[in-house]
C-alpha positions in Angstrom: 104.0 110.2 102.2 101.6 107.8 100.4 104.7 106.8 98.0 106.5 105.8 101.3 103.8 104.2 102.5 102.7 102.0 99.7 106.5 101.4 99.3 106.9 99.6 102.8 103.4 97.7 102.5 104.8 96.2 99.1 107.8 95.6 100.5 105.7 93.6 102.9 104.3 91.3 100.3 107.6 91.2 98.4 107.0 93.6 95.2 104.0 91.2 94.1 102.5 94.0 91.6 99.8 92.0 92.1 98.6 93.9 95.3 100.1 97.2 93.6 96.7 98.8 93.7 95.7 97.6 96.9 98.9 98.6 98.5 98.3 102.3 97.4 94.7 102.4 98.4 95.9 101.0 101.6 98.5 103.4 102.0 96.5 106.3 101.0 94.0 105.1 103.9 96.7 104.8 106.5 98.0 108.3 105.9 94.7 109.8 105.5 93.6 108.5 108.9 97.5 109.9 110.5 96.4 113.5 109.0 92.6 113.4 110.0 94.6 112.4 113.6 96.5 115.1 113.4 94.0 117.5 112.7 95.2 118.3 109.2 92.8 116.5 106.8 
């Protein structure tokens, strides 16, 4: 899920691997946040 995630926030910023890392922390917060909403986290 975070792959996917990351995936469509670089796609975003138009594969910049600058923001690589950012994207995936980013990511990683936004599904985080859908579990914990979900209960599951």
């Amino acid at each position: 899920m975070i792959r996917e995630a990351a995936y469509y926030l670089a796609e975003k910023r138009n594969f910049d691997s600058r923001f690589d890392q950012e994207n995936w922390a980013e990511a990683t917060r936004q599904i985080d946040a859908l579990l914990a909403e979900r209960g599951q986290a």
